[in-house]
C-alpha positions as CSV (number, residue, x, y, z in Angstrom):
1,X,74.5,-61.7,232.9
2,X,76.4,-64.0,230.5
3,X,77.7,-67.3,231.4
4,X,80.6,-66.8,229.0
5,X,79.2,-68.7,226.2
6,X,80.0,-67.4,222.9
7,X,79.1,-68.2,218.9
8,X,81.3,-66.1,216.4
9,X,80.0,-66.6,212.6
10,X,82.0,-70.2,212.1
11,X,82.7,-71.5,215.8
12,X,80.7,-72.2,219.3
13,X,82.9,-71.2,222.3
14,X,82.3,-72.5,225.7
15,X,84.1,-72.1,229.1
16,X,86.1,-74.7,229.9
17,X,85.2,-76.7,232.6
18,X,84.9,-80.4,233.9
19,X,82.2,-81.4,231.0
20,X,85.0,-80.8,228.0
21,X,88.2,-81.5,229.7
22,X,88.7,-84.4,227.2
23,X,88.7,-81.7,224.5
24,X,91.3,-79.9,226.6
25,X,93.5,-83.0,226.5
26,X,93.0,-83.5,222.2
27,X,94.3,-79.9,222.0
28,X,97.2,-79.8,223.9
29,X,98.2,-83.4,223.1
30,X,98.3,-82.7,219.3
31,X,101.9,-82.9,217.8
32,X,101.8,-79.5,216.1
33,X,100.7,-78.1,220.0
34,X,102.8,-79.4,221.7
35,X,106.0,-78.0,220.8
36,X,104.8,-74.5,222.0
37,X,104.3,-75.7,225.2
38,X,107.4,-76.5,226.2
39,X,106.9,-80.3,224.5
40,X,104.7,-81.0,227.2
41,X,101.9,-84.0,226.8
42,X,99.5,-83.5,229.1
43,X,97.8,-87.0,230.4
44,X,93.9,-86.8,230.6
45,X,94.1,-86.9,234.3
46,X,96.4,-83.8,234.1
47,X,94.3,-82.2,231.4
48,X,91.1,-82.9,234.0
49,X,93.0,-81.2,236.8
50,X,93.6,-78.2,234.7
51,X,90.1,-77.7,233.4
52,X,89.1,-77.9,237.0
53,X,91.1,-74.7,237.4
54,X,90.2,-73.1,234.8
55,X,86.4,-73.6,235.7
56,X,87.8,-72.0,239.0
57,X,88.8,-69.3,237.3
58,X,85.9,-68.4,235.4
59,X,83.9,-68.9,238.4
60,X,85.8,-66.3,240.9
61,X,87.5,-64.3,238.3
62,X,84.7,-63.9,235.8
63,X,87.0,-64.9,233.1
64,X,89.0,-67.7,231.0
65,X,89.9,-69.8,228.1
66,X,87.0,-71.3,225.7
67,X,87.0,-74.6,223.7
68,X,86.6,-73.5,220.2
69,X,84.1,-76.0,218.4
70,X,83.6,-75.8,214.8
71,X,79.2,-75.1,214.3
72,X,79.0,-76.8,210.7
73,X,80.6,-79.8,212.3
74,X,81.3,-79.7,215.9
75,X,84.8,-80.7,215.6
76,X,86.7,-79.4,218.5
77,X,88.9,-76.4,217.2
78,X,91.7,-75.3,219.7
79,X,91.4,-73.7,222.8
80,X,91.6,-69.7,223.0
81,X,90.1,-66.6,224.7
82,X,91.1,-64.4,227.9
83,X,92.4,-65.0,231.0
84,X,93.6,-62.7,234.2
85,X,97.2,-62.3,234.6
86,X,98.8,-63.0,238.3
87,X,100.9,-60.1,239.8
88,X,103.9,-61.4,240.0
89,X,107.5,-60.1,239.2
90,X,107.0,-62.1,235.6
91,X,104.1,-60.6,234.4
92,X,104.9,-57.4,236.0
93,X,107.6,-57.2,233.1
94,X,104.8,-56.0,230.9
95,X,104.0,-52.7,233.1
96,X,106.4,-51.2,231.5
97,X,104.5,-51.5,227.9
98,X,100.9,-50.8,229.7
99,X,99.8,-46.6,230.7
100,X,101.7,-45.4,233.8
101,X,98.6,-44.9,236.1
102,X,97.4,-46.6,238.7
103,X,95.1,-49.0,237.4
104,X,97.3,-50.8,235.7
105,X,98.7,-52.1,239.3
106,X,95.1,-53.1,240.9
107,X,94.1,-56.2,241.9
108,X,91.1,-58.0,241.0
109,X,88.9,-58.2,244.2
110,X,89.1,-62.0,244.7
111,X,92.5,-63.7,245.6
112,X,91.5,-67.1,244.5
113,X,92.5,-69.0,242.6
114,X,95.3,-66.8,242.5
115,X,96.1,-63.2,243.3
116,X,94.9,-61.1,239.5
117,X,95.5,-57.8,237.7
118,X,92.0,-56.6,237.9
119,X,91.8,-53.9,234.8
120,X,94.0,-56.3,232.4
121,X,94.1,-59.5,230.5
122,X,96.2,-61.9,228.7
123,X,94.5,-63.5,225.4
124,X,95.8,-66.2,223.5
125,X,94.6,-69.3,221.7
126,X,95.8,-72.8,220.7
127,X,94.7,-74.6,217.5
128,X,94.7,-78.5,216.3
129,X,96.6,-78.5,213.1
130,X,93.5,-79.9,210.7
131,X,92.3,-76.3,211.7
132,X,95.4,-74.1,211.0
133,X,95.2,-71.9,207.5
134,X,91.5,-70.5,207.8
135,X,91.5,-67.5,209.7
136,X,89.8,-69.7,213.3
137,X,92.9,-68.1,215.4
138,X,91.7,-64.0,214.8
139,X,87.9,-65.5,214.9
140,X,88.3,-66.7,218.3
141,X,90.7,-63.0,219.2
142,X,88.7,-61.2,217.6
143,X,85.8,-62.6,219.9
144,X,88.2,-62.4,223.2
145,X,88.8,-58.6,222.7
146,X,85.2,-57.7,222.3
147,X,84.5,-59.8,224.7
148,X,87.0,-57.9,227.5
149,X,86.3,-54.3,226.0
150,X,82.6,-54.7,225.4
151,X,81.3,-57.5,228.4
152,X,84.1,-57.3,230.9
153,X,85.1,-53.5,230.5
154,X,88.9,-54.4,230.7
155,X,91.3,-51.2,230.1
156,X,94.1,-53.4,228.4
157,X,94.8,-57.1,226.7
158,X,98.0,-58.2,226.2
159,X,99.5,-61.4,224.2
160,X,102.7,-63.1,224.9
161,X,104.7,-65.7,222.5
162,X,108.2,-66.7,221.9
163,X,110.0,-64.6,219.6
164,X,109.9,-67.2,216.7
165,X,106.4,-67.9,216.6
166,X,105.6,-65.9,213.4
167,X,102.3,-67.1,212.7
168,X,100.7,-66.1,216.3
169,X,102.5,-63.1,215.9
170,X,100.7,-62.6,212.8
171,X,97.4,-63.5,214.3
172,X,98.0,-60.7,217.1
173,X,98.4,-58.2,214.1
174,X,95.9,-59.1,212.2
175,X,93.4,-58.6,215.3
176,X,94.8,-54.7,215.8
177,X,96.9,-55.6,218.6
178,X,100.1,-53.7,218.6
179,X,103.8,-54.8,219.3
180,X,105.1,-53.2,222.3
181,X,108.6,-55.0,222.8
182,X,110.0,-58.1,224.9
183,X,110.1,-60.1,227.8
184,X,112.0,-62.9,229.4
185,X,110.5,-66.1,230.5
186,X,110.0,-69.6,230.7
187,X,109.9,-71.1,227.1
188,X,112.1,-72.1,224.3
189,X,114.1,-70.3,221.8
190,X,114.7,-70.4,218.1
191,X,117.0,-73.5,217.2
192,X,116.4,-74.7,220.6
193,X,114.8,-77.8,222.5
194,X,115.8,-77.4,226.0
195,X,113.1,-74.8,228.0
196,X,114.9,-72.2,229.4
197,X,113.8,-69.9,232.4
198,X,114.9,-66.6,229.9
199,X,113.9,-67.2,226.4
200,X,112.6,-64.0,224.6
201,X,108.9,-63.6,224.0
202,X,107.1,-60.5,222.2
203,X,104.5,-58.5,223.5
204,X,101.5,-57.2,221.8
205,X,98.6,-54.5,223.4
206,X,95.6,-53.5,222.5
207,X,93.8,-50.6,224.2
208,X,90.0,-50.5,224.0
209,X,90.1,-47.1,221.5
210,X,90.9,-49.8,219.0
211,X,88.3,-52.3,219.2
212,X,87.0,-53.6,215.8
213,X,83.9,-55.9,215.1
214,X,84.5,-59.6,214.4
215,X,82.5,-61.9,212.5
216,X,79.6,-62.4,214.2
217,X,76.1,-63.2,212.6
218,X,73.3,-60.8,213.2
219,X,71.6,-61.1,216.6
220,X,74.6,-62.8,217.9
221,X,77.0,-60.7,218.6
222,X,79.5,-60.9,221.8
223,X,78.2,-57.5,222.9
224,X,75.2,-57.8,226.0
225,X,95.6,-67.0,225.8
226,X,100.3,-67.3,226.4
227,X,99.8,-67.5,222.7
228,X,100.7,-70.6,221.0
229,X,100.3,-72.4,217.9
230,X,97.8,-71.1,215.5
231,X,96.7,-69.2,212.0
């Protein structure tokens, strides 16, 4: 049984918990970040509440984000991987884009932290800046989908970002995810500043017939998240 841990050819990924929380905080408090997440700055006491959740998460729900760490120097990446998806009238936009059976509609067998999609997950990742340009976004999704098809034995991953962000957008290609259309949500909008509870984000799928081997180093392989900024 895995703990989650991960190491792809360039990067260590680790479940984020309590113990890295203050890597949480440097990734989402980086300028080129932030403006993806709705401009938000989380404080460290914010950033600690969330990595409490997410260690919640990957305790009851078997699954969530990693901290990316760079092996040749352990410089702290971004933040990326899986995570479940709530069922909830925003997220059930995407059935439309999934296979009309049944599956698609189940609920993961624990209701905490939060009430789940059981056979599907969202992926998506978040990079510092210093790291943009050298292909760490499709290492880290690359790792995530293997890690759903091959570990978890998910039927489906989906990725979300605002229309205008062209390089995520790219990164979901790259990886063999497909684009499936658009949603409305919380976000921001090309030209825009203010957040607004309709902006248009595109959706990419992957099934698991199209799973392709990342880059990991013999002996290591993974085998037995809303996306931001990245390249």
């Amino acid at each position: 049984m895995t703990d989650g841990s991960l190491r792809t050819a360039r990067l260590r990924l680790e479940p984020i918990g309590p113990d890295n929380a203050g890597d949480l905080w440097l990734v989402h408090n980086d300028d080129a970040v932030v403006p993806w997440y709705d401009g938000v700055r989380p404080s460290r006491e914010e950033a600690g509440d969330r990595a409490g959740e997410i260690a919640a998460s990957w305790r009851l729900h078997g699954v969530h984000k990693w901290i990316a760490y760079e092996r040749s120097s352990g410089e702290v990446v971004g933040r990326g991987g899986l995570s479940r998806t709530p069922i909830d009238d925003d997220w059930g936009q995407l059935y439309a884009f999934l296979p009309d059976e049944a599956w698609v509609h189940e609920a993961h067998g624990s209701e905490r932290p939060f009430r789940a999609h059981a056979h599907w997950l969202e992926i998506g990742w978040a990079l510092r800046q210093d790291f943009w340009g050298h292909g760490y976004a499709a290492e880290i999704g690359v790792a995530g989908l293997t890690y759903a098809f091959d570990v978890l034995g998910m039927r489906a991953v989906v990725s979300c970002t605002v229309r205008h962000n062209v390089r995520s957008r790219a990164v979901m290609e790259r990886i063999g995810m497909t684009y499936a259309g658009e949603i409305r949500s919380r976000g921001t909008a090309e030209g825009e500043k203010e957040v607004r509870h309709d902006a248009p984000f595109a959706v990419y799928v992957r099934l698991p017939n199209r799973v392709s081997r990342g880059p990991f180093p013999p002996g290591r392989s993974t085998a037995p998240g809303r996306a931001g900024a990245s390249s």
